[in-house]
C-alpha positions as CSV (number, residue, x, y, z in Angstrom):
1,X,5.2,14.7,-31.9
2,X,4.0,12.1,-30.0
3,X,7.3,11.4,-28.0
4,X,7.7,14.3,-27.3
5,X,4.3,14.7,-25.7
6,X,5.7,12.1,-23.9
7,X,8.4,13.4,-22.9
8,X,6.6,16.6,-21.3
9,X,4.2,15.2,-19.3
10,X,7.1,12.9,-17.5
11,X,9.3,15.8,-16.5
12,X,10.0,16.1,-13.1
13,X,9.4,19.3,-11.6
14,X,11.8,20.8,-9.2
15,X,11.4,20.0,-5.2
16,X,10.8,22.9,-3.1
17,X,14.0,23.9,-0.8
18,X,14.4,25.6,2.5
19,X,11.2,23.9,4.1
20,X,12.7,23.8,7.6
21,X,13.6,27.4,7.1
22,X,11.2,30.1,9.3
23,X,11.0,32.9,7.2
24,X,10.0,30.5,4.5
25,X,7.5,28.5,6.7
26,X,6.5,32.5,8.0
27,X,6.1,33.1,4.2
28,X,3.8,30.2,3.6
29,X,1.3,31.4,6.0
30,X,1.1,35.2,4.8
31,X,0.6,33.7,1.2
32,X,-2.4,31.4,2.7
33,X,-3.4,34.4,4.5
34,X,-3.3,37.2,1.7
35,X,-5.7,34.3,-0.3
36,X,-2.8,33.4,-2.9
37,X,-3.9,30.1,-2.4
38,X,-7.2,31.1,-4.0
39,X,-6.0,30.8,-7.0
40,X,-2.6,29.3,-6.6
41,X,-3.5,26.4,-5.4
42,X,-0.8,24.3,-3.7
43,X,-2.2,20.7,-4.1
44,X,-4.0,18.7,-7.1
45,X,-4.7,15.1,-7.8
46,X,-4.0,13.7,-10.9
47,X,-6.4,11.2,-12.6
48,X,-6.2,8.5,-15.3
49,X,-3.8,8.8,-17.9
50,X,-2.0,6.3,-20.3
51,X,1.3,6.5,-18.9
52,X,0.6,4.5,-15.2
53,X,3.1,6.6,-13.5
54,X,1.3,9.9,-13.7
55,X,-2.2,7.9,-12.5
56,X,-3.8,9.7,-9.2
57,X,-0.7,11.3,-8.4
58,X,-0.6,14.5,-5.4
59,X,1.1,17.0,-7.5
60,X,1.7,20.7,-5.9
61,X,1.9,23.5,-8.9
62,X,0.4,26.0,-6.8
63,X,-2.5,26.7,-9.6
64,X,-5.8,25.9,-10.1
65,X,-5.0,26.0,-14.2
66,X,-8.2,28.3,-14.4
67,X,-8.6,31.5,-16.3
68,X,-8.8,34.9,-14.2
69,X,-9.6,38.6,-14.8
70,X,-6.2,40.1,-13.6
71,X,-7.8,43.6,-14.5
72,X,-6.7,46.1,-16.6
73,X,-2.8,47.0,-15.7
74,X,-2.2,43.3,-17.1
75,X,-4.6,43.6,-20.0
76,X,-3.5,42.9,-23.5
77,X,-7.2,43.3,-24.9
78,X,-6.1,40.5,-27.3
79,X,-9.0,37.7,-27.2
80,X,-7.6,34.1,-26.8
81,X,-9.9,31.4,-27.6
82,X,-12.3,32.0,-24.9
83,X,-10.3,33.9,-22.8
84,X,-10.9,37.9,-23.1
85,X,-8.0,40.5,-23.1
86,X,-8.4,40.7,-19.1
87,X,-8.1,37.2,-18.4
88,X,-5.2,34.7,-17.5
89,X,-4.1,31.1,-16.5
90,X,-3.3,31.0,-13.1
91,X,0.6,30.7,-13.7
92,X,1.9,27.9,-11.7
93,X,4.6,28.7,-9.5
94,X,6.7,25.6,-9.0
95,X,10.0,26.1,-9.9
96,X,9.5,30.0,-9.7
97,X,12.3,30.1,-7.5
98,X,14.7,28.9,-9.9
99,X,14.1,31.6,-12.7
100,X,16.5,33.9,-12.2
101,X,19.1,30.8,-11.8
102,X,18.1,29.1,-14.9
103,X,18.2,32.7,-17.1
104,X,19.0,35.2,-15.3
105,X,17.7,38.6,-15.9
106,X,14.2,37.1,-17.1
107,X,11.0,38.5,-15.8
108,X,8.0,37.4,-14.5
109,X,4.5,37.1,-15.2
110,X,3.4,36.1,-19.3
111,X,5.3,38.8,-20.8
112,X,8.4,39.1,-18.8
113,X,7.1,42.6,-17.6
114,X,7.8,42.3,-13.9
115,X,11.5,42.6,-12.8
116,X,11.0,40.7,-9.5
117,X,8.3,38.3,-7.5
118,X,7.7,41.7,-5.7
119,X,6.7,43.4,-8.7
120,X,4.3,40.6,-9.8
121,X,2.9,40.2,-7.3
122,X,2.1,44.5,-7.3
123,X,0.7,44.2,-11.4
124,X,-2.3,41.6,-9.9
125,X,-5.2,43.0,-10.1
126,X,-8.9,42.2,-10.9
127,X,-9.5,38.9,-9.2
128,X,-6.3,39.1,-7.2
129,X,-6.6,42.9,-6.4
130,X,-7.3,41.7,-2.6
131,X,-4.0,39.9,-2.3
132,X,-2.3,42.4,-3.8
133,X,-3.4,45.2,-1.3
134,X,-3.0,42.5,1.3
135,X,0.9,42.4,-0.1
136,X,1.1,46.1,-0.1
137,X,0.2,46.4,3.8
138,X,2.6,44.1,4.9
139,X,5.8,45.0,6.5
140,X,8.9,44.5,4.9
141,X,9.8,41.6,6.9
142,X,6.5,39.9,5.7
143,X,6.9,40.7,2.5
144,X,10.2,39.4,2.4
145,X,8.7,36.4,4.3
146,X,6.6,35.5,1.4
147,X,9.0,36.5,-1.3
148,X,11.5,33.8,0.3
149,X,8.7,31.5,0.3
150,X,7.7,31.6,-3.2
151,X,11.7,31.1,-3.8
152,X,11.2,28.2,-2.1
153,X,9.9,26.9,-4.6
């Protein structure tokens, strides 16, 4: 078990693509600016581990690994620990853009519900309702903006 601990924490996570690209960098700023980055939070810093290579690193999982009401549409009013039925991880979304390459037809969010980054982004609700509302009222071409971002990753 151990090894394989081991093994998981030294993964490399996928680098982000397109970052010279507009619509991507266009993207990047609606996400900041529909508060995405509340919760998904683009940069951490690790601190003291065992393993010296993962020591005080700048990591950028776009979470903040806390739990969050999401509301009722996401409910599964099934208790976890100390999370209630409303409440979720802040999913980190590196490597989000490689989903549909690495098994295609899967879904998004915990349970695979949402078809698309579109429709994930629609079931938020709760904490995130304001981002979600934010998405909603953007034009296509925004939406599409931060979509391509968020496959930039």
């Amino acid at each position: 078990m151990e090894l394989a601990t081991i093994y998981v924490q030294t993964l490399g996570v996928p680098g982000r693509t397109a970052l010279n690209d507009p619509q991507v960098q266009r993207g990047e700023r609606l996400f900041a600016e529909a508060n995405c980055a509340a919760c998904h939070v683009s940069e951490l810093r690790t601190g003291s581990h065992e393993i010296p290579a993962l020591v005080n690193q700048t990591i950028h999982p776009y979470t903040d690994l806390l739990l969050h009401d999401m509301g009722p549409s996401l409910a599964d009013h099934r208790p976890d620990f100390q999370a209630n039925g409303n409440e979720w991880r802040t999913m980190p979304l590196w490597g989000v853009g490689l989903v549909q390459t690495v098994l295609p037809y899967s879904g998004y969010l915990h349970d695979g519900r949402a078809r698309s980054l579109e429709e994930a982004i629609l079931w938020h609700g709760g904490e995130a309702e304001a981002a979600q509302v934010a998405f909603q009222q953007m034009s296509a071409d925004d939406r599409a903006a931060l979509v391509a971002f968020l496959k930039s990753l």
